[in-house]
N, C-alpha and C positions, 0 to 999 in steps of 0.2 A: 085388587088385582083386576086388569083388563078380562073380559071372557070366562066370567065367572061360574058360567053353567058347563055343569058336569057333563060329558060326552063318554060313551062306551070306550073311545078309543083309549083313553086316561083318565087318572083320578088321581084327586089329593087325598091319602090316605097315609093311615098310621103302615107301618113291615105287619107280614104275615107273620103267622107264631114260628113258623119256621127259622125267619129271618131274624129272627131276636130283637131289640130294642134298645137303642143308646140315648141317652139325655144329653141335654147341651153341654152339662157342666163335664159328660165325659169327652165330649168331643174337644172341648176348650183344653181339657187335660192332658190330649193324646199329640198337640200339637205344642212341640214341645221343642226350641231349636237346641240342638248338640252338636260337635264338632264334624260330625257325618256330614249335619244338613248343610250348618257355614261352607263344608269346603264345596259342598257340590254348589252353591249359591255363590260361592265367590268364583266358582268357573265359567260362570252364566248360564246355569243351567234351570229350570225348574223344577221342581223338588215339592216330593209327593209323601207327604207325612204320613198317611195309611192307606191304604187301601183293603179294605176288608170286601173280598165276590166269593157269594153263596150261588152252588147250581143244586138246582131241586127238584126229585124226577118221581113223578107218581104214576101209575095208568092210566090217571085225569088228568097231568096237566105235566109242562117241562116247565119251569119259570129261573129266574137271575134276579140276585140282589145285589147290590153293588152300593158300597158306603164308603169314599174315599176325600181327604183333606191335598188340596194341593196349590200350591204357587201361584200366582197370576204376575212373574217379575216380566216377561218378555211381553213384547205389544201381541208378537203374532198368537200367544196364545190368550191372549187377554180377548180378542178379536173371535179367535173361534171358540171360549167359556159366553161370548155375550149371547152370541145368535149359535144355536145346536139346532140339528135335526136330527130324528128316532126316527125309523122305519118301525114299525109293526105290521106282523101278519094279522089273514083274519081269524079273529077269536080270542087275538091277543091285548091284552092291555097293559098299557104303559103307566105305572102308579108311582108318582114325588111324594115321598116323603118327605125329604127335605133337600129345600135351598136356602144356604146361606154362607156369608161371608166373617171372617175373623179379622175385624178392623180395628186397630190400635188396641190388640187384650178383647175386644168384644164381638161377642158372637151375634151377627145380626138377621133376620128371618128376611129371607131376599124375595120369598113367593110374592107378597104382597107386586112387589116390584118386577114380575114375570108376566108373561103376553107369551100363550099358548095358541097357535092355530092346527089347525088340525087340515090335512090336504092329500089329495090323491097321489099315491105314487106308482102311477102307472103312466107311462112317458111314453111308451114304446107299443100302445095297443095298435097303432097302423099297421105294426110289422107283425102282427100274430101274437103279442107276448100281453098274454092277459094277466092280470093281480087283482086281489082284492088288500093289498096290502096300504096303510096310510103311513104321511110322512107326519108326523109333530114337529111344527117349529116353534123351538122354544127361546125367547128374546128376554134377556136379561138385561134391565136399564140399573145405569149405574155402580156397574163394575169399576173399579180401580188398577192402578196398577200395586203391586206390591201387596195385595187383597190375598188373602188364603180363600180360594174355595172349596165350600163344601156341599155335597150330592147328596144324596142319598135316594134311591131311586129301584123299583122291579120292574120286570117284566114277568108278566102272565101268562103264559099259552096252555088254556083248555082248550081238551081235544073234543072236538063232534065225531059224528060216525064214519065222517071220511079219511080221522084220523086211524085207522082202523091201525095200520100199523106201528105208529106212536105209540097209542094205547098199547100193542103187544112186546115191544123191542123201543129200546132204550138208546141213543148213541150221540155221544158227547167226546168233542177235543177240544182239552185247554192245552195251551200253547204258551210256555214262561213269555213276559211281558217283552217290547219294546224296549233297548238297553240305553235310552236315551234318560229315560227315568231312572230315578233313584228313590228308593221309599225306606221312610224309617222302617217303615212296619210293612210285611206285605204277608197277605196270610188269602189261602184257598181253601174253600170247601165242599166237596161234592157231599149230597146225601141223597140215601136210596130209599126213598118211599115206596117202592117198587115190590109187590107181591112176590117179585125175580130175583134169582142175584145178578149184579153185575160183577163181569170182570173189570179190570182196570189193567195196564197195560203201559209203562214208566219204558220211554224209549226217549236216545240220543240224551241222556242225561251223561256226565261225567266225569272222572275223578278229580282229583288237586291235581294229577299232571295236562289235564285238558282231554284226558284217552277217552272215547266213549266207551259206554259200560254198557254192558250186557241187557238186553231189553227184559223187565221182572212183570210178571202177572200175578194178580192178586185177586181177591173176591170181597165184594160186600155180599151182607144180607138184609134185608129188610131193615129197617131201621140204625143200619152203619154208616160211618161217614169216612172219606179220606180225609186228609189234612195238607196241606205243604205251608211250613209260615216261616218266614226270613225276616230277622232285625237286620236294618243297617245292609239294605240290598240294592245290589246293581246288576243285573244279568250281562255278564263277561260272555257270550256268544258271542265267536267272532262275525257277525250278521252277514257280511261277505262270503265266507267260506266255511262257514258253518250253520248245520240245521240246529233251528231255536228247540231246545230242549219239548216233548208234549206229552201231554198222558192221556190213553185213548179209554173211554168208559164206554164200553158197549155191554148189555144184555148177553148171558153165555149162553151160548147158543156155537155150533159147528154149520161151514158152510153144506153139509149133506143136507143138516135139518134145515137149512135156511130155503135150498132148493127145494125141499122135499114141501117146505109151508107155502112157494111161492108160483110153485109148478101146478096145481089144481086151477088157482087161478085164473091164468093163461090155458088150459087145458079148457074150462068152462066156456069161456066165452069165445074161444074159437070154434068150437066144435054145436053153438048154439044153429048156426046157420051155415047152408053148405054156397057155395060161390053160383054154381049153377040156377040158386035162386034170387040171389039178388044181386048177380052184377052178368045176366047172359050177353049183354052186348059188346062186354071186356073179353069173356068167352070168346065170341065170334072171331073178333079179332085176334084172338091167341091162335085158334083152331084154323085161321087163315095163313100162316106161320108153318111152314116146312121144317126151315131147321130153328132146334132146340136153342142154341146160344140166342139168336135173334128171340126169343120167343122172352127168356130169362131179361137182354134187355129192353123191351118192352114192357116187362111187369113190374120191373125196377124202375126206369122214366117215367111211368104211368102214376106211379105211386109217392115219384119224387115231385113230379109237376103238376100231376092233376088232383091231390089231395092235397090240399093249404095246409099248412103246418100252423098247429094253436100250442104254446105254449102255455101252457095254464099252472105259474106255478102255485096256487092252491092244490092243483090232481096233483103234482110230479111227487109231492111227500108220501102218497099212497104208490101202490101196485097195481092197482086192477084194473085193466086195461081197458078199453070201448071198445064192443064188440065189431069184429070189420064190417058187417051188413052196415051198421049204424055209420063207420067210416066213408064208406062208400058215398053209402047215400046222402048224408053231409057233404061229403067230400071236403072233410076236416079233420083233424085230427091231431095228440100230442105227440110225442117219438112212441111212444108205448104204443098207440093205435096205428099208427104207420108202419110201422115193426111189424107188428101183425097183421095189417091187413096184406103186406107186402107175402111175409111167411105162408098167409092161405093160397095166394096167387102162385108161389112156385112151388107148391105142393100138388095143386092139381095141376101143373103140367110136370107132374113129378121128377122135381128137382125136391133134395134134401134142404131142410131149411129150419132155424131156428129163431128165437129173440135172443139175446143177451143183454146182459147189463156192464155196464160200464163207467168209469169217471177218466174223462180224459185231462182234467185238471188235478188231481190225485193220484194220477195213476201210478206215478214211483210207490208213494208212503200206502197202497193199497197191499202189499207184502207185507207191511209191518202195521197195520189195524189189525183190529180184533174181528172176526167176522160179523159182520152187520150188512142187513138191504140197504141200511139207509147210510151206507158209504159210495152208493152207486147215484148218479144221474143223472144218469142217461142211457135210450135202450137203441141198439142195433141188431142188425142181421146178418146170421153167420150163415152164409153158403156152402155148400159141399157140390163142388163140379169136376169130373172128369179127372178125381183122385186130388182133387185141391180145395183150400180152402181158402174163401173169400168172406170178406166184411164190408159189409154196403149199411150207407145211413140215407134211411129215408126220408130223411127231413132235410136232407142238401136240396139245390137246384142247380141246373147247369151244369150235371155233367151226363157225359157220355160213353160210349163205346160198348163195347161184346165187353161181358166181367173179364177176362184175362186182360184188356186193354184198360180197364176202367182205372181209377185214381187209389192210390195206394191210402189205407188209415192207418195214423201211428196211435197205435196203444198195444198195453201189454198184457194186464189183468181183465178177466171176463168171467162173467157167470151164467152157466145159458142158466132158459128158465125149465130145466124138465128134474126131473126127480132123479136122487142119489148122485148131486152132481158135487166136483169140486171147484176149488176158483182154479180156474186155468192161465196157463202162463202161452200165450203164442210164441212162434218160431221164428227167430230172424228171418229176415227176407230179404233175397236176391232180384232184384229186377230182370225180369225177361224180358226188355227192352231198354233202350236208350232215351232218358226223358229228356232229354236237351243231344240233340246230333247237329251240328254246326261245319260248315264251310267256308274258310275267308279266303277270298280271291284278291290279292291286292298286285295289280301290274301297273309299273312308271314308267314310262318314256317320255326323256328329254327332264321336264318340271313338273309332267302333269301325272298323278295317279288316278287309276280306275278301279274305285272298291265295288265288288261284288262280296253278299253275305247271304247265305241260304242257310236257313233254321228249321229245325225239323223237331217240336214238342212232341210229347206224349205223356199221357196219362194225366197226374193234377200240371205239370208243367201247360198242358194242351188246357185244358179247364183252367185256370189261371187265367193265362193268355189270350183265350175267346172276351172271359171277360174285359178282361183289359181293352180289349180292341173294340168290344162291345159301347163301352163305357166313357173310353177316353174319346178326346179328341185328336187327329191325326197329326194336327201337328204340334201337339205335345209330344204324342207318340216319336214322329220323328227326332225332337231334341232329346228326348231322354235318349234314343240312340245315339246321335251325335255327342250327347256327353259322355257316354262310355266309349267310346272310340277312340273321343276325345286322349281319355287316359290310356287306352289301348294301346297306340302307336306312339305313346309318350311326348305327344305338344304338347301338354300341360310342362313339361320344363322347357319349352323351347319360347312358346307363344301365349306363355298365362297371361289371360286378361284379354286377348283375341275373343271377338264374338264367334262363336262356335257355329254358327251358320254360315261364318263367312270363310270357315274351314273348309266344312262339308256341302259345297256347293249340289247345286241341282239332286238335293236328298229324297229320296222315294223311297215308302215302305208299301208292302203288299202283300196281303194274304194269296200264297200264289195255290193253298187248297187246304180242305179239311172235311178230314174220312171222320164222323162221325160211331163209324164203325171201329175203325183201328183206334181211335181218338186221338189224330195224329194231326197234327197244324202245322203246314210247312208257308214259311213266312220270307221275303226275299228284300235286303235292301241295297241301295245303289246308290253311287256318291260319285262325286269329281271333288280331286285334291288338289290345290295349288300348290306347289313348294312342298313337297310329301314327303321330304326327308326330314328325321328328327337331326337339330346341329348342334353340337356339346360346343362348349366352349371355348376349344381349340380348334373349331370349324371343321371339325368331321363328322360328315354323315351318315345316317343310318337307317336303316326301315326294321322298324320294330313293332312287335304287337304279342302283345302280354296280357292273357283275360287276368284279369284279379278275382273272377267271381271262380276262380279254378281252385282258388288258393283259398284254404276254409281257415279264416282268424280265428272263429271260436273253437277249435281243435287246438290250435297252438294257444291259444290265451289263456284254454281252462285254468282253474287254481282252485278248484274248491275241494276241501279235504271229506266230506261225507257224499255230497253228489257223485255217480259216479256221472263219465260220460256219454249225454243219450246221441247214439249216433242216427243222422236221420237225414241224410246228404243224399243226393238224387246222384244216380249210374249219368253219364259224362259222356262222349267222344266226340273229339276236335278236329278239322284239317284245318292246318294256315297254309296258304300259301302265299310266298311274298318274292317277286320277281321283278326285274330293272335290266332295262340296256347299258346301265354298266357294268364293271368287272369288280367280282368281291374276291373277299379274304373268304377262302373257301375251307382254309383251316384255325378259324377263328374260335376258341374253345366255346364259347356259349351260341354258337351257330350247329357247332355237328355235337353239341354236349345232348347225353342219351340219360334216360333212366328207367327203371324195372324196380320196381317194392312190394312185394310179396308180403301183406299185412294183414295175419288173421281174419283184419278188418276190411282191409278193402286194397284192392290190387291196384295198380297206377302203373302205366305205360307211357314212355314220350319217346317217339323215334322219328329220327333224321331220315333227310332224303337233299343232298346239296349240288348244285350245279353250279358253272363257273360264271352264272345270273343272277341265280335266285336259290333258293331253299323252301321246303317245305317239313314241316311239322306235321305228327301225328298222335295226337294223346287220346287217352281211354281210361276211366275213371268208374270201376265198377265195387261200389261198396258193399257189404252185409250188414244191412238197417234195420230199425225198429229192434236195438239190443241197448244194452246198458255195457259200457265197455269198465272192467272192473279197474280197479286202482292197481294191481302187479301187469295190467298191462297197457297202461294209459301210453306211458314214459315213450314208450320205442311207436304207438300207435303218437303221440306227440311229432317224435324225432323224423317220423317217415312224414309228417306232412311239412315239418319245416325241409326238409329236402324235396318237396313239391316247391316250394317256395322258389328255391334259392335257383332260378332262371330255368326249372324246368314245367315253366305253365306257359308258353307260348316260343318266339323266335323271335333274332336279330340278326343281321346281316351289315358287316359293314365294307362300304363302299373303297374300292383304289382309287384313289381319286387320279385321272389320267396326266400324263406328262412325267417324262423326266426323272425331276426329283423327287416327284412324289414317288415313286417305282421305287429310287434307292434307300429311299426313309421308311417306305413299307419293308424293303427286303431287311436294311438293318432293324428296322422292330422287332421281326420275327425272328431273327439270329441273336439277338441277344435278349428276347423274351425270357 
């Protein structure tokens, strides 16, 4: 075998006593074809004769065994069995027991024929995100097709002292398999070598009629194992619209004791050093600050912009945070030392202030874990201003304004870090401002239109937007506007395949200001139209303009039967105005058509204003976000946005076309409408 010397990262070794021991002649034994494996094999599938994963949890170490026989019929997986990569953390090592292949009845020993390298996987250290984690690539020559492979393989993880919390709290989700497989045999096993018991915790599992069943808690004790083992399996999750069956194993433990073990921590290292001594020149500046809100954000952009953010995920597995003197004076830091040094800053201009922990990629299934620290990853700061409450991350950049203006965070579940706390659920949230306020000015005379569009962001809409403008080039910026307009006014069915600059003549965009304080961007663009009516195919015209970004798809498209739906739509209000020196159908039903939707979830207004010119529009879209809208009221919270849909998301106006006959063909339209 290439690369024959031993490296810390991996080893060729025999399974730990934990993992037990299989010989060739049983693995030859176990792959065995039945009318199971033929039919999944005649559907062109590959098919996975066992898979036997052990997880193995002691106060020294977490580790995974994994012994599985499977298929090699398809090229694409033949391709990704040749060349694999393994990440490993540090401390962790990667041990083969075995590779080998079952060709024609015989089991053949593939290490020989393996090329291990071993390599840095840290990609991302420019941008703050440090690892000591490596990648193993392992290349297997002379794979076959039609080859049964077989693995057999652990991972290691002993903890050092900065596992400190590893060592004391346990937490593991297995998650039922990938339903594209199919295995004769598939068997799991957790065991607790753990001086602790673990809970265990069997959720979204469910009956023969498909119903989910009830979530069951269980307990090991020291030397216990769970089990789950299926012959002849295929996980029937409908992967679309249903959550994959998982069983959560954490350490029993209550979220009181878990604040009560995590709150010292934070308590120590903030209270090591007072601000006054080692950061007076941030002082200075604070104490030069009259009013309070300004003062809060200054401690917040200070801390967003002038301490670098280090992701270090080696620290993020622990709790204990970098004292802030140390942050400062670095002027570096993970979320946890940003958290805090942020918390000492608006303490002493006494503002209330806390850390919390969070998972905003978890944060649905964080109601339904078991309590655990190490379900969180990440730490924010919970404000208390003027009977309200705010959450600011101090590891963003690039945003702005006084906290009531600043950018809204969606999550649900938190944990501060002080003593006898529980996990807390936040409050929906109403916008006290409008994060998109828009004005369309659209006036023709004769052939030619004059677009006027004034935009007015706030909050992440404003912070978005800055960047964007920061970023892009202008005259991309310009097209992407000319391509929504595009569809706007509906040429896309009149002149598809027209170059779109040659629509939106003399196009100018302009930041026409931005209050940093209100965090409001108001943005203005301007265009000349040639031929600015849309002409249906019986040559009548019309001036129409319909945002689609009004009309929320994933509202109307949801289908998923355990998600509920997370609402998280930004507050809204539009004027169109669209006017012509000619003479319109002033009672045209989707010209003066109104709407009012009174939804639990979010109110929606569209009101007319028509003259015997033009017409104007007014809609207003103010939702109740950061909720999970439940399944008894999805249906009618559906049914009110397809009636947003259905022509009350902008205006049309259609044209008399002058003369004559045109007068008596309008009058009988309308008479025998």
């Amino acid at each position: 075998m290439d690369n024959q010397m031993q490296v810390e990262n991996y080893k060729i070794q025999k399974p730990e006593v934990w993992a037990g021991n299989i010989g060739d002649q049983e693995i030859i034994d176990r792959i065995k074809d039945s009318e199971f494996s033929r039919k999944q094999i005649e559907e062109g599938k590959d098919y996975c004769y066992f898979l036997d994963k052990k997880y193995y949890t002691s106060n020294n170490e977490n580790s995974e065994y994994v012994c599985m026989a499977y298929t090699l019929n398809e090229p694409g997986n033949l391709e990704r069995a040749s060349v694999s990569d393994v990440v490993v953390e540090e401390n962790e090592v990667y041990q083969i027991h075995r590779i080998s292949v079952l060709r024609d009845g015989v089991l053949i020993d593939k290490i020989p024929d393996t090329r291990i390298k071993v390599l840095d996987s840290e990609n991302q250290s420019s941008g703050g995100v440090l690892s000591s984690n490596k990648k193993i690539n392992i290349t297997i020559k002379d794979l076959r097709l039609y080859d049964v492979l077989v693995l057999e393989d652990s991972r290691i993880k002993e903890f050092t002292d900065r596992d400190f919390l590893r060592k004391e709290f346990s937490k593991y989700v297995w998650v039922s398999p990938d339903n594209y497989w199919a295995y004769g045999h598939f068997k799991f096993t957790f065991i607790n070598a753990r001086e602790q018991t673990i809970a265990y915790k069997k959720t979204f599992f469910r009956n023969e009629k498909g119903e989910v069943l009830e979530p069951e808690i269980k307990f090991l004790k020291q030397g216990q194992c769970f089990v789950i083992e299926e012959p002849n399996y295929i996980n029937t999750v409908d992967s679309g619209r249903e959550i994959f069956p998982y069983v959560d194993f954490a350490t029993e433990s209550s979220w009181k004791d878990l604040s009560n073990y995590i709150a010292p921590l934070y308590e120590e290292v903030s209270n090591k050093a007072s601000l006054q001594d080692f950061a007076p020149n941030l002082i200075e500046k604070l104490e030069a600050i009259a009013d309070q809100g300004e003062k809060i954000q200054l401690a917040i952009e200070y801390v967003q912009n002038h301490i670098y953010y280090i992701f270090d995920a080696d620290e993020m597995n622990g709790h204990k945070p970098q004292e802030p003197s140390v942050t400062y004076e670095n002027k570096q830091g993970d979320c946890k030392a940003k958290s805090l040094l942020l918390k000492v800053i608006l303490e002493y201009i006494g503002v209330e202030a806390s850390v919390v922990l969070v998972n905003f990629n978890t944060d649905y299934y964080i109601k339904y874990y078991l309590p655990s620290l190490l379900s969180f990853n990440h730490a924010v700061v919970k404000i208390k201003y003027k009977g309200e409450e705010y959450f600011v991350d101090a590891t963003t950049r690039d945003e702005f304004g006084l906290i009531e203006n600043r950018g809204f965070m969606y999550f649900i579940h938190y944990l501060e870090t002080k003593k006898d706390q529980e996990l807390q659920v936040r409050k929906p949230h109403k916008f006290p401002y409008y994060c998109v306020d828009e004005k369309v000015d659209f006036n023709v005379k004769g052939n030619i239109g004059k677009l006027n569009l004034v935009t007015t962001y706030k909050g992440n809409r404003a912070n978005a937007m800055r960047r964007y403008f920061k970023s892009t080039h202008k005259r991309e910026i310009i097209d992407s506007w000319n391509s929504f307009l595009f569809y706007g006014f509906n040429y896309s069915n009149d002149r598809n395949g027209t170059d779109i600059r040659n629509v939106f003549k003399d196009a100018e965009i302009d930041v026409v200001s931005d209050d940093k304080k209100l965090n409001e961007m108001k943005i203005q663009y301007t265009a000349t139209v040639d031929n600015p009516y849309y002409v249906d195919p019986q040559n009548n015209r019309f001036l129409m303009y319909f945002d689609r970004n009004v009309i929320k798809a994933s509202a109307r498209d949801f289908m998923h039967k355990d998600l509920p739906f997370w609402h998280s739509f930004d507050s809204e209000k539009y004027e169109v105005n669209l006017y012509t020196d000619q003479k319109i159908d002033t009672g045209e039903k989707y010209t003066v058509q109104e709407s009012t939707i009174k939804n639990p979830y979010f109110e929606y207004s569209s009101r007319k204003k028509v003259t015997k010119n033009g017409a104007s529009v007014y809609i207003e879209s103010n939702p109740l976000v950061n909720i999970e809208i439940p399944q008894k009221d999805f249906e009618q919270f559906r049914t009110d946005h397809h009636t947003v849909a259905d022509s009350n998301f902008g205006l049309g106006i259609d044209i008399i076309e002058p003369g004559l006959m045109n007068s008596l063909k309008f009058s009988f339209k309308k008479r025998f409408k």
